[in-house]
C-alpha positions as CSV (number, residue, x, y, z in Angstrom):
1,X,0.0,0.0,0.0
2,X,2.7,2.6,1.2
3,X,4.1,2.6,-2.6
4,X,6.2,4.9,-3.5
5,X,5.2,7.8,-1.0
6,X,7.7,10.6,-0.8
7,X,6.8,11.4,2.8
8,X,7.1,7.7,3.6
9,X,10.8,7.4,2.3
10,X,11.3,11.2,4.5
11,X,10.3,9.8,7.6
12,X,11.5,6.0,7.5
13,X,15.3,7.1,8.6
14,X,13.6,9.1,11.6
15,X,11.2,6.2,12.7
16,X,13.5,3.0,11.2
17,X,11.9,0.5,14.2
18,X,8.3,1.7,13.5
19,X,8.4,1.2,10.0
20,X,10.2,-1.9,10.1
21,X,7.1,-3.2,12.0
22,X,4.8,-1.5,10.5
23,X,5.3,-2.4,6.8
24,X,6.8,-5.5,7.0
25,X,3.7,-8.2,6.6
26,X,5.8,-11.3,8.5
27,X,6.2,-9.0,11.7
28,X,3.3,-9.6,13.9
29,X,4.6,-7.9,17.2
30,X,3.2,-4.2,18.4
31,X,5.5,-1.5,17.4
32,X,6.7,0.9,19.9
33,X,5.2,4.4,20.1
34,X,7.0,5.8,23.0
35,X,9.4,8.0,20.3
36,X,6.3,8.5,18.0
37,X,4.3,9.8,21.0
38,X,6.9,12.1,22.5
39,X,7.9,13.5,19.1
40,X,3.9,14.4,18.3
41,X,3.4,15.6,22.2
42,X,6.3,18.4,21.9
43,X,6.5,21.8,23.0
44,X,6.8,24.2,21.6
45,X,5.4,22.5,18.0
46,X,7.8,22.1,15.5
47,X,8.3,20.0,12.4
48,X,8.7,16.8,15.0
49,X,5.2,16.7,15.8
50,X,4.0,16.6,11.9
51,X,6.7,14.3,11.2
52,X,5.5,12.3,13.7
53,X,1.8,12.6,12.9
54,X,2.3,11.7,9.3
55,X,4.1,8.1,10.7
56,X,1.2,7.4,12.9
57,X,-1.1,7.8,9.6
58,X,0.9,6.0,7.8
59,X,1.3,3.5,9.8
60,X,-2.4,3.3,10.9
61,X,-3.7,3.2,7.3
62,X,-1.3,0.7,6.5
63,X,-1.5,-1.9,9.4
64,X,-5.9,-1.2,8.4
65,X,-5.3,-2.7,4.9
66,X,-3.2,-5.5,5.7
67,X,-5.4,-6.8,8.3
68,X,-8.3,-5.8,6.5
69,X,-7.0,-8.4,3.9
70,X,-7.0,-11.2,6.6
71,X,-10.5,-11.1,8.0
72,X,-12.1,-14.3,9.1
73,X,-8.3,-14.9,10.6
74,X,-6.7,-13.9,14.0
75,X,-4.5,-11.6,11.9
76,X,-7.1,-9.3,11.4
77,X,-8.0,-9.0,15.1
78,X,-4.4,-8.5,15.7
79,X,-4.1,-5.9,13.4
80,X,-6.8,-4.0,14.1
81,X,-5.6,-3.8,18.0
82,X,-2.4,-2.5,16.6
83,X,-4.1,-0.2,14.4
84,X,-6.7,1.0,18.0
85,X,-3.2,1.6,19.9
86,X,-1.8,3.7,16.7
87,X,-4.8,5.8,17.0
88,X,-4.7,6.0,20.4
89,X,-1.0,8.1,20.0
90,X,-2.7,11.0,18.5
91,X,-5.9,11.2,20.4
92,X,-3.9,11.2,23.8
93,X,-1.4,14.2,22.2
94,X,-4.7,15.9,21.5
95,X,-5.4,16.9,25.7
96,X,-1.8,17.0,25.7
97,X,-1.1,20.1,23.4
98,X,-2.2,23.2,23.4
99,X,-0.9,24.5,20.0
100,X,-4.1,25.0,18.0
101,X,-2.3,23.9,14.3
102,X,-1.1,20.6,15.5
103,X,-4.3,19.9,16.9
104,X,-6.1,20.8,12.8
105,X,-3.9,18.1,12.0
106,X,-4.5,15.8,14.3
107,X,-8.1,16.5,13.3
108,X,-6.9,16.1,9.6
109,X,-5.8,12.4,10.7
110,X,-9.2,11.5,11.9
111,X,-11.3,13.1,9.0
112,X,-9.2,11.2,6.9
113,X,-10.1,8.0,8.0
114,X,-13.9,8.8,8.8
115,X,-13.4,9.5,4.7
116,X,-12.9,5.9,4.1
117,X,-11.0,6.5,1.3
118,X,-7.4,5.2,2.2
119,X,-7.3,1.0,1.2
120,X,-9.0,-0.6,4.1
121,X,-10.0,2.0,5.9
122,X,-14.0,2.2,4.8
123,X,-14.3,-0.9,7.0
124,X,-12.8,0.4,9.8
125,X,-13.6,3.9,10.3
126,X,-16.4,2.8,12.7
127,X,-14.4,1.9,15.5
128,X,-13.0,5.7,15.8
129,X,-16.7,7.9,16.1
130,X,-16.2,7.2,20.3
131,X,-12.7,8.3,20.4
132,X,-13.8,10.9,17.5
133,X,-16.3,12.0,19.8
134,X,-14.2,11.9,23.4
135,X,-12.2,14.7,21.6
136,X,-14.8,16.8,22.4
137,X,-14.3,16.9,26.1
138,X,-10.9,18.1,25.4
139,X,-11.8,21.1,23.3
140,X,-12.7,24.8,24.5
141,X,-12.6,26.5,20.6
142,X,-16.0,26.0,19.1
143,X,-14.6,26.1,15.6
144,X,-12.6,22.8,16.2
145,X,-15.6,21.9,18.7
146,X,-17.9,22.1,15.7
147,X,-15.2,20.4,13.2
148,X,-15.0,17.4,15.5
149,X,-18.7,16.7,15.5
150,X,-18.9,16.9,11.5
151,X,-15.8,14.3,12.0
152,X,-17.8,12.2,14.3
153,X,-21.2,12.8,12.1
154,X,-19.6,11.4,9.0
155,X,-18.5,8.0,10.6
156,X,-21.7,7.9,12.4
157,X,-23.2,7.9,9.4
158,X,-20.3,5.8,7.8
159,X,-21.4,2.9,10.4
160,X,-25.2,3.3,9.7
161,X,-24.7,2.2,6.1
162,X,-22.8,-0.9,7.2
């Protein structure tokens, strides 16, 4: 899936053991987050927490279509824990940070896959409208508190038509 993405072959020599998890189909273990999540959490923002956004998308969207491909097996379960605990990285940094642009993008992550339209995500996208919606609780600026519920509309309505 990850192809030939330019971003992908930026940000592979910063994260090496998360992508050599991540996008290698034989590795089955959980890949470790700790750098991710501290690179995404700092302040003041900088480059570090995009960079490390974009490997968490990545990385979500990715482990999403190759377990989508396995359903009916344990592999899919698996994958779609690692793919909950991925998610989980950016919706923790989210009460973490106060920086309003890194928080768009964070909300850019999560309107992306209530889209549906990465591989294997349309099947998925379900299992974020709780954490979609928990944002909320986290949020004082009605702009973003008004983007979150259109985010958490569109995969409600994404799970109706299941």
């Amino acid at each position: 899936m990850s192809g030939s993405d330019h971003v992908l072959e930026d940000l592979q020599p910063r994260y090496p053991e998360f992508f050599a998890v991540v996008l290698d189909p034989a590795r089955s273990e959980e890949p470790n987050l700790l750098v991710l999540r501290e690179d995404l959490e700092r302040q003041p923002a900088s480059r570090r927490n995009y960079d490390a956004l974009n490997a968490l998308a990545i990385g979500y969207f990715e482990i999403n279509y190759r377990a989508g491909a396995r359903r009916g097996e344990m592999a899919f379960i698996s994958g779609g824990f690692r793919a909950a605990q991925i998610a989980a990285v950016p919706w923790r940094a989210y009460g973490e940070l106060e920086e309003g642009r890194v928080r768009d993008a964070i909300l850019d992550f999560f309107a992306d896959a209530a889209r549906g339209e990465k591989l294997g995500s349309a099947e998925t996208r379900g299992r974020l409208t709780r954490v979609v919606e928990s944002l909320a609780r986290k949020e004082q600026d009605p702009a973003r508190l008004e983007r979150i519920e259109a985010i958490a509309a569109e995969l409600r309505a994404a799970s109706e038509l299941r």
